[in-house]
C-alpha positions as CSV (number, residue, x, y, z in Angstrom):
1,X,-19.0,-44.3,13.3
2,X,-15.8,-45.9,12.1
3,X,-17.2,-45.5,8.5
4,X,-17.2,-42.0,8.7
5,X,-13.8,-41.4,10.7
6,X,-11.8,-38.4,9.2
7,X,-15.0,-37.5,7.2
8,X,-16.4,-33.5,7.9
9,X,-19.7,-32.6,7.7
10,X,-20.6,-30.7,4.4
11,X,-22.6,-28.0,6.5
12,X,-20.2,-26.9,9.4
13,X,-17.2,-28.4,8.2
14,X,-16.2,-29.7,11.5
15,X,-15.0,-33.8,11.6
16,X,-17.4,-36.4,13.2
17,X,-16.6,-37.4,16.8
18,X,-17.8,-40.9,18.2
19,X,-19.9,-38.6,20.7
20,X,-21.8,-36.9,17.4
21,X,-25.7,-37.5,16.3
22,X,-25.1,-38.4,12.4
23,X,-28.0,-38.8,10.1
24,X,-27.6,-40.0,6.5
25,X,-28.8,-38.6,3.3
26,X,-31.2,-41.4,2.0
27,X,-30.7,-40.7,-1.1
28,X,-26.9,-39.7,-1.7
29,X,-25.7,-41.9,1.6
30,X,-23.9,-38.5,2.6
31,X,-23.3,-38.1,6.5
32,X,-24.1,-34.6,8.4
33,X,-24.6,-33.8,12.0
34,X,-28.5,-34.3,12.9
35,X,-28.5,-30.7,13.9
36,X,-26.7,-29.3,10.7
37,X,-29.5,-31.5,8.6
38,X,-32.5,-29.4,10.4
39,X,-30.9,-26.5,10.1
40,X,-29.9,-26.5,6.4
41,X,-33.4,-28.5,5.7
42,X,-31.7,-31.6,4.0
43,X,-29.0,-32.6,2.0
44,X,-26.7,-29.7,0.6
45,X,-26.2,-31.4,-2.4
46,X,-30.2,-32.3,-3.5
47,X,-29.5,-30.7,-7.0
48,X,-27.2,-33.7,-7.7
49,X,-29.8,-36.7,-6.6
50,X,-30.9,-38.9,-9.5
51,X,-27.1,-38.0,-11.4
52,X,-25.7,-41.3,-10.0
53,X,-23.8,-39.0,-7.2
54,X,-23.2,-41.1,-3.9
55,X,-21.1,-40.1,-1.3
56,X,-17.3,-41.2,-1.0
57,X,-15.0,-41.1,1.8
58,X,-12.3,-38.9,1.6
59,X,-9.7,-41.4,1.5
60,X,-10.9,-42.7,-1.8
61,X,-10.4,-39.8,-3.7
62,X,-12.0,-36.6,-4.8
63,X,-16.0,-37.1,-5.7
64,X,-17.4,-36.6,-8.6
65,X,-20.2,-36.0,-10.3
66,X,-19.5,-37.7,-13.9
67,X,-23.4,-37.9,-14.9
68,X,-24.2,-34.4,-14.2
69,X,-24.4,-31.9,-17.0
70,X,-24.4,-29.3,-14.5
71,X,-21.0,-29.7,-12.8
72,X,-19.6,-29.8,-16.4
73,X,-20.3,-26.5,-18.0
74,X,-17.0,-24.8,-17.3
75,X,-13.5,-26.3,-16.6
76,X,-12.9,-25.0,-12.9
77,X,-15.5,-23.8,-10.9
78,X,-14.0,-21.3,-8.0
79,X,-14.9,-22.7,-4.3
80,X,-17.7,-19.7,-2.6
81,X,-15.8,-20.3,0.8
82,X,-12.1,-19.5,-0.1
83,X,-12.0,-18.7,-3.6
84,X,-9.6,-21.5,-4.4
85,X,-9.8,-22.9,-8.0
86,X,-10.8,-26.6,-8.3
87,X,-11.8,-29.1,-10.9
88,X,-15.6,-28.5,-12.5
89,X,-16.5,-32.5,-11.2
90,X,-15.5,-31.8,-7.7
91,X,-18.1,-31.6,-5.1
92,X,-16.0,-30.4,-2.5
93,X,-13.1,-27.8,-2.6
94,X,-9.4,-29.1,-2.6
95,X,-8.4,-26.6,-0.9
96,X,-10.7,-25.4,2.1
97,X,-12.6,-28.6,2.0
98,X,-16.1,-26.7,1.7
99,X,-18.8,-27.8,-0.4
100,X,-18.5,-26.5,-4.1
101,X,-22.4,-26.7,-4.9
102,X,-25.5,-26.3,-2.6
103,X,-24.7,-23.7,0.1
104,X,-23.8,-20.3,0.3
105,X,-20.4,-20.1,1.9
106,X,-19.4,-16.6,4.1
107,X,-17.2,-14.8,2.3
108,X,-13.5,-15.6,3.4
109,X,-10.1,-13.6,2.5
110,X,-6.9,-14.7,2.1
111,X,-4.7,-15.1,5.4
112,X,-2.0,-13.5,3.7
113,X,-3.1,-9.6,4.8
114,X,-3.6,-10.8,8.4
115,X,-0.3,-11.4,9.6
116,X,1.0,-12.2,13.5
117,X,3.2,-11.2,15.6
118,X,6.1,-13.6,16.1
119,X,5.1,-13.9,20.0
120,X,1.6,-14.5,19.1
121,X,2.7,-17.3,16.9
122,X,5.3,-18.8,19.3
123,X,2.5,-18.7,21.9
124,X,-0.2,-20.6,20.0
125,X,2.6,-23.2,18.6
126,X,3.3,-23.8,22.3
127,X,-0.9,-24.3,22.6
128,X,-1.1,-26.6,19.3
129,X,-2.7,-23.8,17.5
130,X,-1.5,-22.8,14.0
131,X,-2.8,-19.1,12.7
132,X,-4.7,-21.4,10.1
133,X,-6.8,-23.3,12.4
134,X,-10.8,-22.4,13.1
135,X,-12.7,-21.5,15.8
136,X,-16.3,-21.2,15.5
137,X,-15.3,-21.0,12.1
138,X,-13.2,-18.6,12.5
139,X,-9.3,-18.6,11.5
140,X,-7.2,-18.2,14.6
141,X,-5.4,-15.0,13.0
142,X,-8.7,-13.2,12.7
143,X,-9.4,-13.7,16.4
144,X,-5.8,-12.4,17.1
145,X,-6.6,-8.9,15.5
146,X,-10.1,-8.7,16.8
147,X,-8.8,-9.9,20.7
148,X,-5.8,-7.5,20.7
149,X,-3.0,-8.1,22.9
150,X,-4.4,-10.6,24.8
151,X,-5.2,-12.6,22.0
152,X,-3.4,-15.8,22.5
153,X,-4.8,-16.1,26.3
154,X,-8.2,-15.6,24.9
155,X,-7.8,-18.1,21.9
156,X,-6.5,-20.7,23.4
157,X,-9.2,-20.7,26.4
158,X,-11.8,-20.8,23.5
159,X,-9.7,-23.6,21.9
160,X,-10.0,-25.9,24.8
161,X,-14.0,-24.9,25.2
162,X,-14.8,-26.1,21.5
163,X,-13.0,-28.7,22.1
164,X,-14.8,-30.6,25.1
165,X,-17.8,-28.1,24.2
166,X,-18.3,-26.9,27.4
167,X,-19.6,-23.6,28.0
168,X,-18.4,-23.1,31.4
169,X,-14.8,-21.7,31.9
170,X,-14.2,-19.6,35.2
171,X,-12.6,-16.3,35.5
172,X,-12.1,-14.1,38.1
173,X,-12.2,-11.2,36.7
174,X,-16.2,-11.9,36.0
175,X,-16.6,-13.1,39.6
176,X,-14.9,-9.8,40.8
177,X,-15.7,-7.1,37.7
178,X,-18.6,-9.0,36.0
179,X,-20.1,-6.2,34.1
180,X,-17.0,-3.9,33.9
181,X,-15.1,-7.0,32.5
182,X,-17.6,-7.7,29.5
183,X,-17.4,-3.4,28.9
184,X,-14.2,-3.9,29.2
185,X,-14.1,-6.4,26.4
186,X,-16.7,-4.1,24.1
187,X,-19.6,-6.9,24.9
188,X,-21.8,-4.0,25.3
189,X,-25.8,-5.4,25.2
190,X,-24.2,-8.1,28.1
191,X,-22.2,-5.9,29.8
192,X,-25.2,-3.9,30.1
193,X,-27.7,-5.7,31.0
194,X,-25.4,-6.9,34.0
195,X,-24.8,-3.6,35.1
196,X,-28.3,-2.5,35.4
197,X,-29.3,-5.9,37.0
198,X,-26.3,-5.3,39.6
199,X,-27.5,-1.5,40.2
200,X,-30.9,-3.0,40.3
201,X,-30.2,-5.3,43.2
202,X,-28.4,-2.3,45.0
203,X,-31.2,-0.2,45.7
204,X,-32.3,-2.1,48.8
205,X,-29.3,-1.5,50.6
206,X,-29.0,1.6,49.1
207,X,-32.3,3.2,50.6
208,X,-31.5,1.6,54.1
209,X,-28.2,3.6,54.3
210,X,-30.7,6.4,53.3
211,X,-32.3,5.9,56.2
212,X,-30.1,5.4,58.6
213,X,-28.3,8.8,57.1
214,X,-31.7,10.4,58.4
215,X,-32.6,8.5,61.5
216,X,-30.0,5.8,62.9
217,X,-32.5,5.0,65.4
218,X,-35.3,3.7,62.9
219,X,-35.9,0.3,62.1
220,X,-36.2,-0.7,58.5
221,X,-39.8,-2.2,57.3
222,X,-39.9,-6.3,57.1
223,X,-40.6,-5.9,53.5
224,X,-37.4,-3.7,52.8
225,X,-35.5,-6.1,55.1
226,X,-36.3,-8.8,53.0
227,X,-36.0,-6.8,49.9
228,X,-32.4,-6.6,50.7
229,X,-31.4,-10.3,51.9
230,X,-33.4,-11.3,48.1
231,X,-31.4,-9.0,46.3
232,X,-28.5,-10.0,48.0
233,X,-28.9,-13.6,46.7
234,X,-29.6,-12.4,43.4
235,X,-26.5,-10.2,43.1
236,X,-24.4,-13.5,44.4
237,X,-26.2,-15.6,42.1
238,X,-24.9,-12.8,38.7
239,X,-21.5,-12.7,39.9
240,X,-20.9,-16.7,39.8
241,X,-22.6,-16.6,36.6
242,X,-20.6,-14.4,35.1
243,X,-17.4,-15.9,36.3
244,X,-18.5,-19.1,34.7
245,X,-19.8,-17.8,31.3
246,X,-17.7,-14.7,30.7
247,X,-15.1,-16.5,28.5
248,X,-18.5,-18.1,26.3
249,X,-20.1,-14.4,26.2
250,X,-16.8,-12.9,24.9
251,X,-16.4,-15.6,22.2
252,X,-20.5,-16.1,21.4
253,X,-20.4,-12.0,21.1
254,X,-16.5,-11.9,19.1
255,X,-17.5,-14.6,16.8
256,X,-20.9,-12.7,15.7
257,X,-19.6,-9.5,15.3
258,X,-16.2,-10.6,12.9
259,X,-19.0,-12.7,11.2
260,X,-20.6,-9.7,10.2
261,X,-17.5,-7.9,9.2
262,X,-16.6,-10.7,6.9
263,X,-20.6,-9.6,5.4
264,X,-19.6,-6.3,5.6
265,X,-16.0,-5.9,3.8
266,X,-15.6,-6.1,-0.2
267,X,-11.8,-6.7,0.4
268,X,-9.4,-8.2,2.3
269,X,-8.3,-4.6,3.3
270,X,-11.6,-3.7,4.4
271,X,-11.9,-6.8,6.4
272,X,-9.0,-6.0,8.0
273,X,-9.4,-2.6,9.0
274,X,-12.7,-3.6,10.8
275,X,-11.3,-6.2,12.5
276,X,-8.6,-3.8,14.1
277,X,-10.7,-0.7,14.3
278,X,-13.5,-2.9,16.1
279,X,-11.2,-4.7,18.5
280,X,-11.4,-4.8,22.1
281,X,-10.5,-4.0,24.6
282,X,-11.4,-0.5,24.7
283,X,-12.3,1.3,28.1
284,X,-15.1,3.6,26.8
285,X,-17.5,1.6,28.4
286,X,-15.8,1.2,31.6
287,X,-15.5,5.2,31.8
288,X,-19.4,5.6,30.9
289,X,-20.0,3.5,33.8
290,X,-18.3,5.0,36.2
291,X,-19.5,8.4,34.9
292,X,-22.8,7.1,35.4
293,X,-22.4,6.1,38.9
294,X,-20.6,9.4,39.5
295,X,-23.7,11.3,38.2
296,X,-26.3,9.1,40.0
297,X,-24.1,9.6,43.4
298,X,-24.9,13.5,42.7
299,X,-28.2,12.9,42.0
300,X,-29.4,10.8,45.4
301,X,-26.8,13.1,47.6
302,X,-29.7,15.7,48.9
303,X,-31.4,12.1,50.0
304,X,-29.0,11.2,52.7
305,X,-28.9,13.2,56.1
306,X,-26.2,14.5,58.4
307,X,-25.6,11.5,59.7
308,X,-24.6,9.5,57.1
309,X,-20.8,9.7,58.1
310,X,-21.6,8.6,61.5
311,X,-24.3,5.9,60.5
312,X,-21.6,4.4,58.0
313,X,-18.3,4.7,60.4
314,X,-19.4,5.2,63.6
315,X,-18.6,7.7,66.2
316,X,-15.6,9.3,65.4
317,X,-12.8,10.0,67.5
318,X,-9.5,12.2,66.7
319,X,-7.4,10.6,69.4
């Protein structure tokens, strides 16, 4: 590993850890994470093999491609990932560090049109954050428009999870709100599908208070009965799920969508104005929950019998 220390992999672009599966290009000796190398299919730069190309650490200077015809058909080439202008030998950019030849880079605009607040900046200096640093790829000043106000909460939680590359990060407000937190947040396929599991493990309970509404004396079937304790488990079992995996579920989801903004724009300006008119929070989706609740409440009230007040509260007396 200590061959390879301060090098990046050409395919994510993130540096080699001592904890990292490497593989090695057999024919160019250049180093890539083992999962990066399946996924791309082989080495990124398999155009330049048989040129006399090898790979070179970083420290010993920009690499080259001397022997190749190719590289050397224009005096600059312009780097796919940042649009930065380098040298037509280099292999990787000067400026981004991205690889020049290969892959096709997502498109990236310049930092200059997304600016931050000054407490937003003070708050991720504090963190040992700059606005220039990635996550997921991702410059920390994109995720501050797309987050919103609470951006630098946010960030820095998924800062710390790329870091140890841990999935799991509790939160409260999905132990408590689960599904109205990820609405809340505009992870709507999630949010959801949590919901509907959540009113789906209800409807035990909800049909023994139907019951008892009509007949307090009756004793609910074994099968209902057990129904309920099942369901019971199962709603548990969602609700310390989604305290432990909201915080991954709102960056997985955040990362995907400003991934397919940056497809989307043709400018810097464009890119911008999707990140901020996309943003969360937003509560639409809390609102259409409730609503829906509300209208489902409507819709099982001719169900439940005169006596649901008393089954629920017990006898009532004024003094």
């Amino acid at each position: 590993m200590t061959k390879y220390q301060g090098c990046k992999c050409p395919i994510c672009q993130k540096e080699f850890t001592e904890q990292d599966d490497i593989v090695v290009c057999p024919d160019c000796g250049t180093p890539y994470h083992r999962d990066c190398w399946k996924e791309h299919g082989g080495c990124v730069f398999a155009h330049c093999h048989g040129t006399g190309f090898e790979f070179r650490h970083p420290d010993e200077g920009p690499q080259s491609l001397d022997e190749s015809p190719e590289i050397h058909t224009s005096q600059e080439q312009v780097c796919p990932g940042c649009g930065a202008k380098n040298p037509a030998n280099n292999i990787f950019c000067e400026s981004c560090g991205a690889p020049l030849h290969g892959i096709e880079a997502t498109p990236h605009f310049p930092n200059q049109q997304n600016p931050m607040t000054q407490e937003q900046s003070e708050m991720f200096s504090m963190a040992g954050i700059t606005p220039d640093q990635e996550i997921d790829g991702i410059p920390v000043r994109d995720w501050a428009t797309y987050l919103g106000r609470s951006a630098p909460y946010y960030t820095i939680i998924f800062h710390r999870m790329e870091q140890t590359r841990r999935k799991i990060f509790p939160s409260l407000c999905g132990f408590f709100f689960g599904p109205l937190f990820l609405l809340y947040r505009k992870v709507w396929i999630v949010g959801a599908a949590s919901a509907a599991i959540s009113a789906l493990c209800s409807v035990p309970t909800l049909l023994m208070m139907i019951l008892a509404s009509n007949n307090p004396s009756a004793q609910p079937a074994e099968f209902l009965l057990a129904a309920q304790q099942i369901c019971s488990i199962l709603s548990i079992l969602l609700q310390v799920a989604l305290m432990l995996y909201s915080f991954y579920i709102i960056r997985w989801d955040g990362a995907r969508k400003i991934r397919r903004f940056r497809q989307q724009a043709s400018s810097a300006e464009e890119y911008q104005r999707l990140l901020q008119k996309k943003s969360a929070p937003s509560w639409v989706g809390i609102l259409v929950y409730l609503g829906i609740l509300v209208v489902l409440s409507l819709l099982l009230a001719p169900f439940f019998g005169p006596h649901l007040e008393e089954a629920l509260l017990g006898p009532l007396t004024l003094f």
